[in-house]
N, C-alpha and C positions, 0 to 999 in steps of 0.2 A: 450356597443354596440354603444353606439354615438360617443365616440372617431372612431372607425370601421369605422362607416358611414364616418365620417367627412373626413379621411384618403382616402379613396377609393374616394369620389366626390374629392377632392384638386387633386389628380391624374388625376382623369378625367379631369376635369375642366381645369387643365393646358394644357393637353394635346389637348380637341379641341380647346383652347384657340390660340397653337401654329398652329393647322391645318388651322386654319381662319385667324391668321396671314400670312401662308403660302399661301394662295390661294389670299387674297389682294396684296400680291407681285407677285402673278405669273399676275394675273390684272394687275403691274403697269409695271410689265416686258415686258409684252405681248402687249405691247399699238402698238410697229412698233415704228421707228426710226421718226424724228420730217421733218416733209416735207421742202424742201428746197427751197425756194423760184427761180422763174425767176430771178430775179432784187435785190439785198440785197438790206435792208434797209441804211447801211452805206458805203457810194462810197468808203472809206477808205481802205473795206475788198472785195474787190473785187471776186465773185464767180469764182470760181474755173472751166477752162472749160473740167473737169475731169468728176466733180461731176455730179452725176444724181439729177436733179430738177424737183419731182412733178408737178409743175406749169406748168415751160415746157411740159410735158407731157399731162397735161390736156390742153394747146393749142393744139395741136397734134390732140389730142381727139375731140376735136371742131368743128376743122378743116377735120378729116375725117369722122364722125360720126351723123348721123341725130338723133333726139331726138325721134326716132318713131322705131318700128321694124323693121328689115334689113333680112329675113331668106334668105338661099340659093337660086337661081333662080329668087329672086325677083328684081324687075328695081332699086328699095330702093340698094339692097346688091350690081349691077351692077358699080352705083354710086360709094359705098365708094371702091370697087376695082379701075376705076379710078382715084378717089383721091389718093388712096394707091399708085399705080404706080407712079402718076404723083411726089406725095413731095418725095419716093424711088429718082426718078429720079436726082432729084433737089439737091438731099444730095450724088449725085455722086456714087450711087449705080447703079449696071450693075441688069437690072430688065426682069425676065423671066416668061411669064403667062402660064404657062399649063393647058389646055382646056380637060376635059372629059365629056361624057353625058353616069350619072349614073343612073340606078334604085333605086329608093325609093318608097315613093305613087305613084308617077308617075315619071314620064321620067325629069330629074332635069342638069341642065348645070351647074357645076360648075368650076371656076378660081381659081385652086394653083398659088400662086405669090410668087415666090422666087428672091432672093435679092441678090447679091454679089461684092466682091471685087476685081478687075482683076488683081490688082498690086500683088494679093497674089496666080497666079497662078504658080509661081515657084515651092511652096509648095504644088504642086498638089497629089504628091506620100504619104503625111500623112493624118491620119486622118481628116478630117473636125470637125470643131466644128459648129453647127444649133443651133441658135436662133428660138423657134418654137411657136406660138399659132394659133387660128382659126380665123377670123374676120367675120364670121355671126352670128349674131342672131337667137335665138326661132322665134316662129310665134307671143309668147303673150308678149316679153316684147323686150323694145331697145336695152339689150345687153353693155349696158355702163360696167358694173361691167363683167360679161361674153359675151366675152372676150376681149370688147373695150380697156378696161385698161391694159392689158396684154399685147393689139398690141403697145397701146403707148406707157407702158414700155420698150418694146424689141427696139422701132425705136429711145426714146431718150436716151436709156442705149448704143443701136449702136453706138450711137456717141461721146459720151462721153469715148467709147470705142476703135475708132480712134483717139480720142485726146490724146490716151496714146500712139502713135508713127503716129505719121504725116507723115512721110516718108515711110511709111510699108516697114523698112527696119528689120534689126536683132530683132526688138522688137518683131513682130508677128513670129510663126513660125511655124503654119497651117491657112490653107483656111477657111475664115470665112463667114456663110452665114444667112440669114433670111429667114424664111419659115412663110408663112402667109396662112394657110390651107382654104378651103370652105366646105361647106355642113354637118361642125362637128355636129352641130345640130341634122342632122337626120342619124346620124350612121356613125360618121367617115366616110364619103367619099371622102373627098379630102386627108385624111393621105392615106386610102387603094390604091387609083388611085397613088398618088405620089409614094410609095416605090413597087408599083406594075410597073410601066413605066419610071420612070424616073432614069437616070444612075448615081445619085448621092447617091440612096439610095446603090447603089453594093457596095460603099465605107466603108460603114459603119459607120457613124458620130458618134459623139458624141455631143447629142442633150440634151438642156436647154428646156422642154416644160412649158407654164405658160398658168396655164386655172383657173376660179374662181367660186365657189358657194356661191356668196353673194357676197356683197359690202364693207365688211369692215375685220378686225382683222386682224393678224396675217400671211405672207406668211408660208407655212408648207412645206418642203418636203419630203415627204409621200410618195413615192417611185420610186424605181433603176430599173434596170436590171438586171436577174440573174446571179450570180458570180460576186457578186459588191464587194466581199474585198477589191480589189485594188485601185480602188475608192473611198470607203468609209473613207479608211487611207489616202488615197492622198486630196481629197479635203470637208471631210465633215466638218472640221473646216475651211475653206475658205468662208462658211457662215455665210452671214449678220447676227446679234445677230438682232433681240432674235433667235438662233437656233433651230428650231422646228424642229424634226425630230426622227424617230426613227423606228428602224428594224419591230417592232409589228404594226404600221401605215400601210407598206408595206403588212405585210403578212392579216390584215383584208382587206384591198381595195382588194387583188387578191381575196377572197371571196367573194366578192361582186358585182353584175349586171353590176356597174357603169361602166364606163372607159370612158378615154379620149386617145388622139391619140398617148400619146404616150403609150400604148396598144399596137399598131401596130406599132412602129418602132421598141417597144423593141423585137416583136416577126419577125420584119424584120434584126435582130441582132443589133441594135444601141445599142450603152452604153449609158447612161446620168441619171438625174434627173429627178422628174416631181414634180412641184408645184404650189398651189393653196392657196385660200383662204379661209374659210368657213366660218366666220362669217355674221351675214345679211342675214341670210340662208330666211327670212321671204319674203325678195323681190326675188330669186332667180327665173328666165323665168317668173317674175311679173311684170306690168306695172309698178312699182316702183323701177324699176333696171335701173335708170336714173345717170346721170352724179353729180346732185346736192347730191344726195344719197352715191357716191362715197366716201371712206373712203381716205384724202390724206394722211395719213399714211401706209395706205393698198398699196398706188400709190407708194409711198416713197419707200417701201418695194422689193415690187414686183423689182422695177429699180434695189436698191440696190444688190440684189441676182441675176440679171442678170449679170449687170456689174462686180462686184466684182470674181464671181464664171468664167464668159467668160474669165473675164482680165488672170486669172490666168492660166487655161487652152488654152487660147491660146497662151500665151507665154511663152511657154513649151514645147519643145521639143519628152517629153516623152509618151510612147503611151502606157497607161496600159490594163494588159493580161485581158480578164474577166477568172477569175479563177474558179477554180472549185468548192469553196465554197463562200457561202454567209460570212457577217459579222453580230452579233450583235451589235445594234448599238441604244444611247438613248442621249438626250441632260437632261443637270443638268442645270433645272433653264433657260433654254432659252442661257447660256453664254458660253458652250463647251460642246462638243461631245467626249462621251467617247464610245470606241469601239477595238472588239477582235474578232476572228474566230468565226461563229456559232457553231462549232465544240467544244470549249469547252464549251460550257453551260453543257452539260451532266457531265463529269468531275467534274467539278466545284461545280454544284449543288451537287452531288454525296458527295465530299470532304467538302462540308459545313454542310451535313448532319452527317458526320462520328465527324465531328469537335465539332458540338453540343450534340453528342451521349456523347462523352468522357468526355467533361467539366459537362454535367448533368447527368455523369451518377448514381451518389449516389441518387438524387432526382427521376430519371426514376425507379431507381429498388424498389424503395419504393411502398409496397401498396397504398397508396395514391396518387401516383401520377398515378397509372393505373388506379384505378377506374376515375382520373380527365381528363385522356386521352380519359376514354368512353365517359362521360362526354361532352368533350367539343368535339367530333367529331358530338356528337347528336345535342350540339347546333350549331355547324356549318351547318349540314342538318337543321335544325328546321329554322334557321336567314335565310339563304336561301331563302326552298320555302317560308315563310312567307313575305319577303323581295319583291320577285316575286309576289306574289297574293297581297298586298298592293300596288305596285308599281303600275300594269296592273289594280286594282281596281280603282286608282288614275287616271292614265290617260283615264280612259274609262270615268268616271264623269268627268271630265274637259269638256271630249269633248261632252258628253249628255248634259251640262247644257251651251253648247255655248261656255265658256271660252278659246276652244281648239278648233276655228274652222277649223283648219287646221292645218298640224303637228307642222308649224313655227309660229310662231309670235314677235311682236316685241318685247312684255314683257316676253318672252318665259324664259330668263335667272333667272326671280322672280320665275317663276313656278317650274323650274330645283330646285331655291335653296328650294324651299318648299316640294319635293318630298327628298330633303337630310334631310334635320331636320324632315321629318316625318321617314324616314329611318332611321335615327340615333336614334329619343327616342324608336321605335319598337324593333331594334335588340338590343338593352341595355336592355330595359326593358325583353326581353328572357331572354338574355344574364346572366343577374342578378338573375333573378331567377332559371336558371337550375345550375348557376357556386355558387349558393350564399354558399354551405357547403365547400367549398374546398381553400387549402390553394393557397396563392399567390404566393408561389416557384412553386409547384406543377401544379399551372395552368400553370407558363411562361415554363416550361420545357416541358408540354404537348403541350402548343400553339407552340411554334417552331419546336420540333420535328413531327406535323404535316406538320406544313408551310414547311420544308424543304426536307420531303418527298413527299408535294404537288410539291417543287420544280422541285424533279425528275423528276416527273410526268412532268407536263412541258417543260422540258428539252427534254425530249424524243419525245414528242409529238407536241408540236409548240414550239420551241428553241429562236425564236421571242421574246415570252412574258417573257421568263426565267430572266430577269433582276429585273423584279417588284416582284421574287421572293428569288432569287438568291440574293441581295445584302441587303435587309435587313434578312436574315439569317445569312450573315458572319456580318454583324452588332449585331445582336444577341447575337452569338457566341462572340464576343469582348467582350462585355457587360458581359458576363456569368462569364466570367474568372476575374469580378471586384468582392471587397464586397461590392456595391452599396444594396442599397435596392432593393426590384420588382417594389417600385413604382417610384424608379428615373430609373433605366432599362427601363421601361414602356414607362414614358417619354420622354428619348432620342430615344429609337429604334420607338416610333408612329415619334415621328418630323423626324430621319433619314429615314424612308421607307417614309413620306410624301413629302421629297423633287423629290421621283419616282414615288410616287403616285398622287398626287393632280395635275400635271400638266396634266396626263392624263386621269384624271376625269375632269378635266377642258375643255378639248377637245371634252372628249366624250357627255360632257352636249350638246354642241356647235353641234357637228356633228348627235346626234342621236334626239335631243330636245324632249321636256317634254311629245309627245307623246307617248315616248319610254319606261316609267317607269317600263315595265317589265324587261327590261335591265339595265336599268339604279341604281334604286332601289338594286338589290343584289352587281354589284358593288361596289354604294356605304358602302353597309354592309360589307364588304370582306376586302374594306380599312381602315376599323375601326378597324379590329380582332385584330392587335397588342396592343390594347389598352384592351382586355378580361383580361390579367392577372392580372390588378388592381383591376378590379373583386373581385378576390379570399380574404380571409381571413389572419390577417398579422401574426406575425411568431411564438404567443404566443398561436395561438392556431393551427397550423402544427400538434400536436402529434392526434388532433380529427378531423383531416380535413375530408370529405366527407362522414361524417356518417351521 
């Protein structure tokens, strides 16, 4: 029995071994590209006047931004409009203020201020390409991070984006403009007024929107417009690494209350992007959403996915269809986007399931491995709700004993990882004792052949998340057809599904934080299940398994 034991923890053990290895790289992946200085230190290498430089941009920021709250209608937001206008102006941009007075609490003036290029009205009959964010502030905080930074990204990424054809000859080959929105604050108002009156929106742009909740990490783009296949082939690897992105980001945000404006382009027909930040979620409309707080990585960021993703798109000729389907779509590790029709997730899942049916099927027909299939669908309900009411038990004491005054905090990321290791010794410790009679082939043949009927499921039903199912099944499946052991199976198929898993547990800690643990919690159980079959019992005692 101790050889057993010892055999079953060495598998474990490796296996979170490599999950914690994995999540420290997606940490060091995730940092955002190294801010680039104004002024290099060595005159020798002279900067490049291509490149987007943080620095730069936090002059910008300096310069058009007070250190105090700015919302809509106020003399504060009146201000950084004409500074906006005026350095617009200076940087030989054609500058247009559209004036509306909306309902909100009350009767609110707000200034859309759009930017443009005159040299590129030849190119009037294609599509536009919009550079787009808001430049007001909440009421409680200044707005540096939402969406100060955002405005100075877009104004020094513009330029640096002229510097790729000085002439605005052959190089550009659509109309380029700047949209700098008002009153985003209290309900989209100045996106709804602009694509409601002004005749730029008839054209249909294709719009870069950047807006941010918090001040630091990772830019994300977290989602498209409907019928984004053609897009998403054409420029999702046009994204600054680390590539954050992915089809299921998309379909939870359309769930969800939030929105930002472009909401309303994309339902004014625009194609494009939309991305953000979330990290820092702690200062987000807080007094602490100041300039000094500002992530220059985050700054770095934001430029780079403007400039880089504009340069391309505008100098391109091609104007893609929005089609009739979406795409699925997921980045590996921050470094490329891998992506296919949403169309065949079903397919696919389907064919992964028939796949792993065939290769196990001697183990499936086996007595033992039925009763491990009832088995472990119990433990899969059981790690659940128990997963859920530990989690929600979790975050409700946090916040009873003060720890958790508020959803965000700064140390919010220590509390996230303590609600994983209290989730991870609960659903083992089930896990272990409902699977402890049953053999270790027996479990991996039951554990997939759920997983990949889960996948169906899935597939059918939100096609979005079918990948974090879908491709470690056909991992699986590979795996099935070695004579590896279950416990080196184990450990490759837990580290392959964690290279799709862990980044978006990583996120979801980040976006949902530690008050969420009822959420949070079964996730993290759910990401561990591939690691159940080490569980089981090794092969010498198969013939008594689950008696």
């Amino acid at each position: 029995m101790k050889l057993r034991m010892s055999a079953r923890l060495r598998s474990v053990a490796i296996s979170i071994a490599g999950l914690l290895a994995i999540e420290l790289l997606i940490c060091w992946l995730y940092r955002g590209p190294q801010p680039i200085p104004d002024e290099p230190p060595d005159e020798q290498m002279p900067l490049d006047s291509q490149d987007f430089s943080a620095e730069r941009a936090v002059s910008i920021h300096e310069e058009l931004f007070p250190p105090k709250p700015h919302p809509a209608g106020s003399v504060e937001n009146l201000l950084v409009r004409d500074r906006l206008v005026e350095l617009l102006r200076q940087r030989h941009w054609e500058v247009e203020v559209q004036t509306a007075i909306v309902e909100s609490d009350a009767k609110v003036v707000i200034h859309n201020v759009l930017a443009r290029i005159p040299q590129l009205d030849h190119w009037k009959d294609r599509r536009p390409l919009v550079l787009a964010t808001h430049y007001d502030s909440c009421r409680t905080g200044p707005g540096a991070g939402d969406a100060g930074s955002c405005v100075a990204a877009v104004i020094e990424s513009a330029r640096a984006l002229l510097c790729t054809d000085t002439s605005f000859g052959p190089g550009f080959q659509r109309p380029i403009y700047l949209l700098f929105t008002d009153g985003e604050e209290l309900g989209l108002l100045g996106a709804h007024q602009f694509v409601k009156r002004h005749p730029l929106s008839a054209r249909k742009p294709i719009v870069l929107n950047f807006d941010a909740r918090g001040t630091s990490g990772p830019v994300m783009m977290y989602e498209t417009h409907h019928g984004n296949r053609a897009a998403i082939e054409a420029w999702s690897n046009e994204l600054t690494r680390p590539r954050i992105t992915g089809s299921l980001f998309t379909a939870v945000y359309r769930t969800m209350p939030n929105s930002t404006d472009f909401t309303v382009f994309q339902q004014a027909g625009w194609q494009g992007f939309n991305f953000a930040i979330g990290d820092g979620a702690h200062r987000y409309h807080q007094p602490e959403d100041t300039l000094a707080n500002l992530d220059r990585r985050s700054l770095q960021h934001f430029g780079e996915q403007a400039l880089n993703l504009s340069r391309r798109i505008a100098t391109t000729d091609a104007e893609l269809p929005t089609t009739a389907g979406d795409a699925a779509f997921f980045d590996v590790l921050g470094l490329f986007v891998v992506h296919y029709p949403l169309s065949w997730c079903l397919p696919l899942s389907i064919a992964a399931c028939v796949l792993l049916c065939v290769i196990n099927r001697r183990t499936l027909l086996t007595r033992d491995c039925h009763r491990a299939r009832m088995l472990f669908a119990a433990t899969i309900l059981g790690v659940l709700i128990a997963s859920a009411g530990i989690g929600w038990f979790l975050s409700r004491l946090m916040q009873d004993v003060g720890l958790l005054p508020r959803n965000f905090v700064w140390y919010g990321h220590a509390l996230s990882a303590a609600l994983w290791l209290v989730s991870t010794a609960s659903s083992f410790g089930l896990a272990s004792w409902l699977l402890r009679r049953c053999s270790a082939e027996a479990l991996w043949s039951a554990l997939w052949l759920w997983g990949s009927l889960a996948g169906i499921s899935v597939a059918g039903i939100a096609p979005e998340f079918s990948p974090l199912f879908l491709w470690p099944a056909i991992l699986a499946a590979g795996l099935s057809m070695t004579r590896w052991s279950v416990a080196t199976r184990t450990i490759l198929v837990t580290l392959g599904s964690a290279v799709l898993l862990v980044p978006v547990l990583h996120l979801l800690s980040i976006a949902l934080g530690p008050a969420a643990g009822v959420l949070l919690c079964p996730a993290f159980a759910l990401a561990l299940m591939p690691l159940y079959s080490a569980l089981g019992l090794p092969a010498v005692r198969s013939s008594s398994a689950c008696e």
